[in-house]
N, C-alpha and C positions, 0 to 999 in steps of 0.2 A: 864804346857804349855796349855792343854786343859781349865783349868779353866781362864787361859790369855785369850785366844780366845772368848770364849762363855762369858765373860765380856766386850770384846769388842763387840761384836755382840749384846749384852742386850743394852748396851750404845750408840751404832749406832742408835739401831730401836726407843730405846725413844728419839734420836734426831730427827729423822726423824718427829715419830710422831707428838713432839710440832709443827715443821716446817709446816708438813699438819693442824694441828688444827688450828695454826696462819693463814696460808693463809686463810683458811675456815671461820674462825670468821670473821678476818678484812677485808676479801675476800666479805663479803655481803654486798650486794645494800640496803641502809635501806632505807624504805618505809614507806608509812602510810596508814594504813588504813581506806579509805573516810570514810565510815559507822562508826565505831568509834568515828574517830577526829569530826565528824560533830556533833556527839549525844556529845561527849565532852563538845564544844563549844555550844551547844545549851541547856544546862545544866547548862553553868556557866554564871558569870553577865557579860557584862548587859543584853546578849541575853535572860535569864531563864526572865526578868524584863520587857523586851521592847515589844512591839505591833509588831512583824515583819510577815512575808511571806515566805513560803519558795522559793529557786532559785531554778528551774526546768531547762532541757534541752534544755526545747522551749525559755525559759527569756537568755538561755547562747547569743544566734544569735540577736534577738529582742533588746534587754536592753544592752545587753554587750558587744556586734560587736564580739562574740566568733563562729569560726569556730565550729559547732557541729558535722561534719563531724570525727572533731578530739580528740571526748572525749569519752571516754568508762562511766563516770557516774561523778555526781554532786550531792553537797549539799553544802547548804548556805543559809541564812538566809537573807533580805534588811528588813528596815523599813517602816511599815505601813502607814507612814506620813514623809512629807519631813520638817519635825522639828529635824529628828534625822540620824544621817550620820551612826552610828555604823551596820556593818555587816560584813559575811564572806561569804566566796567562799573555797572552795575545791574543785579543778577538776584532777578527775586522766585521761590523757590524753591517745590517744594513742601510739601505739608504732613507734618512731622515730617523734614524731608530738610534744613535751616537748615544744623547743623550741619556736614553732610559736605560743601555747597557753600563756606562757610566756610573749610573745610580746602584741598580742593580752589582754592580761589582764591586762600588764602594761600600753597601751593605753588607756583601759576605765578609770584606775587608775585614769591618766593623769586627763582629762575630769572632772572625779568626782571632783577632788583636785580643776579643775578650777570652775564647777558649785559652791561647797561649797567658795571659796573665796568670793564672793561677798556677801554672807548673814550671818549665824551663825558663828559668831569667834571661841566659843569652838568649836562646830562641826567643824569647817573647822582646827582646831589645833588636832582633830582626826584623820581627814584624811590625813595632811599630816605627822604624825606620823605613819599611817599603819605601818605591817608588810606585806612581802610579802614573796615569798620564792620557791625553788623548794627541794620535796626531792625524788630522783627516777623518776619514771612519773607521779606524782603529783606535782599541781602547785596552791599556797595558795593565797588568803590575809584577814588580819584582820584587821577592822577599829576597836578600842574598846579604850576606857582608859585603857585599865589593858591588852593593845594588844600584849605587850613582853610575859608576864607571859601564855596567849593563847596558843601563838605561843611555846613556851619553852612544853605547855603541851602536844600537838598535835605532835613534833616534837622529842620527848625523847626516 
């Protein structure tokens, strides 16, 4: 009788257990880490190949109509000549602000897509390829030819 019991109670707790580990694993917010994903992407092609700049906090408001009010940090790369569309953006936003960087970045987006339309075809078959994306309080995008595989490495 006592060994019925105390097997039931062994059997209960590693239910329990899985059920807390479950929550806890699938339970996290995955994120990205800017400092990382940007050294990532600034690593790989065709950024490691291109003439670019890096995207500062003052270019977020200036160049990108992005609230700076609402980013906790940035990193990105634009090109050094407007012969070449490929770049990225990482901004880990602030808290509860996700959203309106989102919008705000999908606007430049916009813009961009419309400037490139009228001049470089492959370049403008870049941009409107981009990746975009949010994960956690970061919020991405990547103009590149190889910009899924980017996006899949930053976001893993």
């Amino acid at each position: 009788m006592k060994k019925n019991v105390l097997i039931t109670i062994v059997v209960i707790l590693v239910v329990v257990a899985l059920i807390v580990g479950a929550v806890i694993f699938w339970g996290k917010e995955k994120t990205i880490d800017v400092d990382v994903a940007g050294q990532t992407l600034a690593n790989s092609t065709p950024f490691n190949e291109l003439a670019t700049m890096d995207i500062t906090t003052e270019e977020l408001g200036s160049l990108y109509g992005i609230n700076t009010e609402n980013v906790e940090k940035v990193v990105g790369k634009m090109p050094m000549m407007n012969v070449q569309a490929s770049m990225y953006l990482i901004i880990q936003a602030k808290e509860g602000t996700v959203d309106t960087v989102k919008a705000e970045l999908d606007a430049y987006a916009t813009q961009y897509e419309e400037q490139w339309s009228t001049y470089l075809p492959a370049q403008y078959e870049l941009v409107k390829n981009r990746k975009m994306g949010v994960v956690g309080n970061t919020v991405y995008m990547i103009i590149a030819e190889n910009a899924e595989a980017l996006e899949q490495e930053i976001t893993k």
